[in-house]
Structure formats: C-alpha cells, structure tokens
C-alpha positions, 0 to 999 in steps of 0.5 A: 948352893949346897948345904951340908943336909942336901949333900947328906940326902944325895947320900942317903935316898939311893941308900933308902931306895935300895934297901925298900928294893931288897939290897939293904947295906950292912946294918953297922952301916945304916946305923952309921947314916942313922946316927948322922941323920940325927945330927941334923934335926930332922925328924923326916931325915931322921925317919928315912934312916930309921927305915933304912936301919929297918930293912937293913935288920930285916934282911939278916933276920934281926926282926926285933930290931927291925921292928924297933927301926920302923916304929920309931920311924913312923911318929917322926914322919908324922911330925915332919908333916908326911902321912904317906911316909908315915902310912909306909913305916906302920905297914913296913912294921907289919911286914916286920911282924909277919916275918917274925910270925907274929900276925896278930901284931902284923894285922894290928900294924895294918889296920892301925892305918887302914882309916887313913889309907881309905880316907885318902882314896890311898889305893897304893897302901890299900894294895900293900895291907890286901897283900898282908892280909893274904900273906897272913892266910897264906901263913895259916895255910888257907890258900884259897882265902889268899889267892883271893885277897892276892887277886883283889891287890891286884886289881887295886894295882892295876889302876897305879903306875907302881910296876914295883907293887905289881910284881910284888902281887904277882909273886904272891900271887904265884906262890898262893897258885903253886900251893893250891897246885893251879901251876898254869896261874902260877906260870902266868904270874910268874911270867908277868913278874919276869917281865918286870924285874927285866925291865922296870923292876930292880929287885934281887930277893923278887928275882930269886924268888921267880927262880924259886917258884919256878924251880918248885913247880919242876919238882912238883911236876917230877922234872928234877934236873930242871928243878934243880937248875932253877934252884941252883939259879935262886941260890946264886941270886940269893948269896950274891945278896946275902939273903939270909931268908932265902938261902934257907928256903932255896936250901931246903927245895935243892935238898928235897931236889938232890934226893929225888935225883939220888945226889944224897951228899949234895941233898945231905950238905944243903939240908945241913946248912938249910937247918944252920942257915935257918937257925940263925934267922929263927926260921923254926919250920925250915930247920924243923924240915930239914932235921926231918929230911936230914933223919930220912937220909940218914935211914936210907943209908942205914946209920940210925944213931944219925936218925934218931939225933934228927928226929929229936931234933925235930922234936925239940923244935916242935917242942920249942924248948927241948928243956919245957918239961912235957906237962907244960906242952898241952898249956902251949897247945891250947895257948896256941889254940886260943892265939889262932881262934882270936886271929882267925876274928881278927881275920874276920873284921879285917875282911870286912872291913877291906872289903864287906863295908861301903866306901871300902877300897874295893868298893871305891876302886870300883867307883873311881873305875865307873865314874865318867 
C-alpha cells in the first residue's frame, strides 16, 4: 500500500532528475516541495529537495542561494547513511562556487571529498572533481592544462556506463579545443556529444551549448552566415529553457556575428541585451564584452557621446565599483594578485594529489584496466 512518503518521492525524483539535467522547475516551486519534504523527517528527503532548490537557484544565477541549498544538503545525506549522495551535494557546491568565480571555495568543495571518493575506487565522482579542476584552468585561461585534465576525466569515463558525464567531458573538452584553435578535436567531441544528447542524454543546457560551439568555430573560420545559423539555434535552446547564463553568452557571439556580417542593429539590440541579461546573473566579463563591443559600434556610426557612455561602462566594470575611489584600485590588483598566486598552489597539490600520488584515481583506473 502506498504512503503519503512514497507518493511524495513519485513526486519529487523526476522533479530531481530534471533539475541535475539542466530543466530545474522555478525556484518558488522547489522551495514549495522542499518545505513538504521537511514535513516528513527525512533527512535524505529533506537533502534531495535541497539539491533540487540548488539547481533550481543555479539555473537563474542566484549562486548565494544555490550554494546555501547544496551545503545544507550534504550533512543530511550524510545522516541518512548515503555517502554517494553526500559526495554529490560537496561537488555540486563546487560547480556552485566556479560559477560565482570563487575557485578557491570551488577546489576546497572538491578536495574536501576527494579522500572519500578514492577510498571507494568512486571513478564517477573522481571524473566530475578532474573535470572541475579543468574548468577551473579553463577560467585561468590555461587551456593546455585543462585539456589535459579534461582529456584524463575522460579516460576515467570511458570505463563507466554514465553516457550523461560523458557528454559532460566532451562538451568541455570541445571548448578547451576551440580556445587553443585544435578545431578538428573540437569537432570530434562535439560530434560525439550530439550523438549522446540525440539518443541517451536528455539535457537542454548541453544541446545548446554543442550549438554554441559549433557556431564559434564558423565565426573563428570566417563562415558568418553559418555561425549565425548555429547561434540563432543555441539562443532558441536556451530561452525555451529560460538559461539565464547561456542567453548571455549566445547574445554576445550573435552580437560579434551580426557585426562581421554589417547587421549593426540586430549586433546592436543583442549586445543590449547580452550587457542586461548578464547583469542580472553577475556575469561581470560578459557585460564588460558587450559594453566594449557596444562603444565600437556606436564610433563605427559616429555617435561618440554613445562610445564614450560605453567605455565607462566598461571601465566601472573593470573597476567593480565605479564609486572605489582609484587609490584603493592598486590594493584590489595586488589582492587579486595574492588570490591568484595562492590558487595557482592550491592548483598545484591538487594535481598532485589527482594524479602525482600512488593509489591516485588515475593511477587506480589503470590498474583496474590491467589487472586480469
């Protein structure tokens, strides 16, 4: 017979799934089915609607909160006895933390359950922290270092039945390739990703984003037109998923594309709303790229009072604070400097201790591969 717990989680589970999958329902919702999750006192309920509310924070760029939802979740699985779930809510708050561009927080979140995750041979969540720490070098604009730590998750995925984190890999994998201009890599990862999302992966952000890259390496390649066909694509993915970050994005690579091809209103109205739409997810480099883009149009049509309302725009953004008197601008340089010099060590005892130690998941994959 049913109970009123079991017909909740017939509920809740697809709702779950769907947000992991990138198609979170409103966060007024998820904390509707969080607050009826409590009601029953289960902590591993509880967790699963706390990582539902995550996602579904994420996805609207409300990262504070969405962190908040994942750190709370994690103790609770713990609780209920689930050290898999657990892992998953301590890496979800790092992919929470990269997002907001806090790696320091995202490596610690990683590394907090990486003697867990090699404890239990867990090559599914090792796969997921490599791939972290690549998006990381990825953000530090070292592309070389993650392409190879990109390249290693997917060699750890190759030896799971998870077509999911598979495609995850490739995609990154795509776009370390396309950044370093290695566009017959990119192509094939890309084309391996498309042949997962049309079958065995469900994921509309991922389907978006194949779209994305794709119509990048057109543009790199000078094939405008085609470039703009494959972003026109991304963008309709994206706002039929409301993707608050990937609108952003695609905005801005349609803007670039528009100009190339003389479109300066259509370039014009999508840089526009690039500079709106990242504003309201504290994409500070996009709105900086776009205000940068938006004061080269305004010269090309020679209205220079728009130009220049552009380039201080530009400038308060890099600024961050465009009331920061400018003394105080050298501290947040060399602050910024230290922050990225005590990174970069951090960087560096995690790559050694993913991959420079014995008994480390690579080093175990390759024995579970080699053993008879």
């Amino acid at each position: 017979m049913s109970t009123p717990l079991d017909s909740f989680l017939a509920e809740l589970r697809p709702l779950a799934i769907a947000a992991a999958n990138g198609s979170p329902e409103p966060p007024a919702d998820a904390a509707d089915l969080l607050a009826r999750a409590r009601r029953f006192g289960d902590p591993g309920v509880t967790a699963c609607a706390l990582v539902t509310l995550g996602h579904a924070h994420q996805h609207i760029g409300a990262l504070d909160e969405a962190q908040a939802a994942f750190r709370a979740a994690a103790p609770l699985y713990a609780q209920a006895g689930d050290d898999r779930a657990c892992t998953e809510a301590q890496v979800e708050l790092g992919y929470s933390h990269y997002a907001a561009g806090e790696y320091p927080r995202a490596l610690a979140a990683w590394l907090d359950s990486l003697e867990q995750v090699r404890a239990r041979r867990d090559l599914h969540h090792g796969t997921r922290i490599y791939l972290g720490v690549g998006k990381v070098y990825y953000a530090l604009e070292d592309f070389t270092s993650a392409l190879r730590y990109h390249e290693l998750a997917l060699q750890l995925v190759r030896g799971l039945d998870t077509p999911k984190l598979c495609c995850e890999v490739l995609i990154n994998i795509a776009g370390d390739a396309y950044r370093m201009q290695h566009f017959d890599r990119a192509l094939r990862a890309l084309a391996e990703a498309g042949e997962l999302l049309a079958g065995a992966v469900s994921n509309h952000v991922w389907e978006a984003e194949v779209e994305s890259y794709l119509g990048l390496i057109h543009f790199a390649r000078g094939e405008y037109p085609a470039a703009r066909e494959k972003l026109d694509s991304a963008f309709a993915i994206h706002q039929e998923n409301q993707n608050l970050w990937g609108k952003s994005h695609v905005l801005l690579a349609l803007g670039r594309t528009h100009a190339r091809l003389g479109e300066l209103s259509r370039a014009e109205a999508c840089l526009t709303s690039a500079d709106e739409l990242a504003g309201q997810a504290r994409l500070t480099s996009v709105s900086r790229e776009a205000a940068a883009l938006l004061a080269d149009l305004a010269i090309r049509r020679g209205d220079h009072a728009a130009a220049l309302r552009h380039y201080k725009h530009v400038h308060a953004l890099a600024a961050g604070d465009e009331t920061v008197p400018p003394a105080l601008h050298l501290g947040r340089q060399v602050g910024e400097r230290l922050r990225q010099a005590v990174l970069r060590l951090r960087m560096e005892n995690a790559r050694r201790r993913l991959a420079g130690q014995p008994g480390g998941l690579a080093a175990q994959n390759r024995e579970s591969a080699n053993s008879p």
